[in-house]
N, C-alpha and C positions, 0 to 999 in steps of 0.2 A: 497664909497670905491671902488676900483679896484684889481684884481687879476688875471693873467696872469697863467694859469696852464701849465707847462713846459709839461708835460705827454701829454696833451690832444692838447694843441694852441688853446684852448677856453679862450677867454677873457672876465671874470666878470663884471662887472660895475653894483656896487650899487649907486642911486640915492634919494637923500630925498626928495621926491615927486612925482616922475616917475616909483618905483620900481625898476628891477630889465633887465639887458640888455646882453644877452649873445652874443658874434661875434665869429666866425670862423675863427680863423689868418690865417689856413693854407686851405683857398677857396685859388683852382689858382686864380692867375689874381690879389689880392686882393689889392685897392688903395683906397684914398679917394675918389672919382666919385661914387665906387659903395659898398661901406660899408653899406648901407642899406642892399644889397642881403645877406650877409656875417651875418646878424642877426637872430638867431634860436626865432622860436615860444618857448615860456616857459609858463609853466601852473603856477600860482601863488598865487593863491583865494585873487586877490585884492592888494597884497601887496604893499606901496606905498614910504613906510619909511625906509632905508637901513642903519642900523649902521657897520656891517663888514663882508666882508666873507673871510671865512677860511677852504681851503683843508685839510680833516682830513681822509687822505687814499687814499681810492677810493670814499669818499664822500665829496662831496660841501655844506657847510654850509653857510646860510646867515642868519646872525640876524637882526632882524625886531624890530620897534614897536608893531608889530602884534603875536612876536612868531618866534621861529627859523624852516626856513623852509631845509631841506635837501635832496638835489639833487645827484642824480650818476651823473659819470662824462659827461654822454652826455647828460647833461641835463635835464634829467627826472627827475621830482619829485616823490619824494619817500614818503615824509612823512610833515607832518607841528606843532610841537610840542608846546602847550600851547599857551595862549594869552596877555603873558606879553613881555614887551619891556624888548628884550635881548640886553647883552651888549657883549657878548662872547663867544665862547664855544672851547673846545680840548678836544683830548683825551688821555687816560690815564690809563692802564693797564686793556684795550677791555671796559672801561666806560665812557660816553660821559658827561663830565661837564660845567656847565653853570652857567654865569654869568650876573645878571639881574637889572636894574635898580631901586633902591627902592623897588626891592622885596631880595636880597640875591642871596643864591647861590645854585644848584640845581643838580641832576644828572638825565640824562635822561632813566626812564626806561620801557620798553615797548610802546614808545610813549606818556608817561607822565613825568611830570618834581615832581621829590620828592623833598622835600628840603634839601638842605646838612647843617648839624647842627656844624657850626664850632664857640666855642664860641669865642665872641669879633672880628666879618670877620662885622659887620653892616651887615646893608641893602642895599647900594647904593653899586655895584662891575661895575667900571669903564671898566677893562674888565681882562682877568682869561691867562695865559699863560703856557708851561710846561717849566720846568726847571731842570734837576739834574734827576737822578733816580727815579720814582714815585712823586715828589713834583711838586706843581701848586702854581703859585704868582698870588695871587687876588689882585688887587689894587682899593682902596677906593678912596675916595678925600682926606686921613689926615693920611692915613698908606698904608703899604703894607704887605699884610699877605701871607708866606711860607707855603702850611697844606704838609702833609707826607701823601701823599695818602695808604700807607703801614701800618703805625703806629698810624695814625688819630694826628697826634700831628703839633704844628703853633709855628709858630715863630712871632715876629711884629716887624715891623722898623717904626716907627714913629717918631714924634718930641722927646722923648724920647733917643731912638737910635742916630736919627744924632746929636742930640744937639742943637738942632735950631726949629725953626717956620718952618714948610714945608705944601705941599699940593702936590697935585698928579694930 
């Protein structure tokens, strides 16, 4: 995954097998010759597997195989949450939710991941987005589920809904 932070001109790059590679757009000078210099030291405990990162404020999220690790904007690591392969995470009225491959779906609190109990969301969440007032669309591989983070209440679009055979 890649991510370009307009606030900061730090450029993300997730890699699946390399970890994780920060650059400083806005180094004078900055060209291909020397984009090496332009690469910040990141502290990472190991991480090697990157499925996506996402600016959630003033915080930089990157989901791991390993766990979602969460960075301020100039790249300090702050914290590294649980050890399951994330598939997602946003935020969403000051609560940080996540979405986990084969494990479900999660809110992060105090630096542990609870589980969010949403009936009929599965266990595979491909990955978790916001949408509308308080709502998050989780997508499965065979549905898409709307929860009401206000009211705790889902919606589902599945083969059901469109009328057809579908996958996600």
């Amino acid at each position: 995954d890649i991510h370009l932070s307009e606030k900061t001109g730090l450029l993300w790059i997730g890699t699946w097998g390399c970890g994780l590679s920060v650059i400083d757009t806005r180094k004078p000078d900055l060209h291909l010759d020397n984009v090496k210099d332009a690469i910040l030291a990141l502290e990472h405990n190991g991480m090697t597997q990157v499925r996506r990162i996402c600016e959630l404020g003033d915080t930089m999220a990157v989901c791991t195989t390993t766990g979602l690790y969460l960075y301020a904007r100039n790249g300090r690591l702050v914290s590294h949450i649980g050890d399951i392969d994330i598939s997602g995470a946003i935020r969403s009225g000051g609560r940080l939710y996540v979405g986990a491959y084969s494990q479900g779906a999660f809110v992060a609190d105090n630096g542990k991941l609870m589980p969010l109990e949403i009936p009929g969301l599965g266990d595979c969440i491909h990955t978790v987005s916001k949408c509308m007032d308080g709502q998050l669309l989780f997508i499965n591989p065979d549905r898409m589920v709307l929860y009401d983070t206000k009211r705790g209440s889902t919606r589902f679009f599945d083969n059901l809904y469109f009328g057809r055979n579908i996958s996600f």
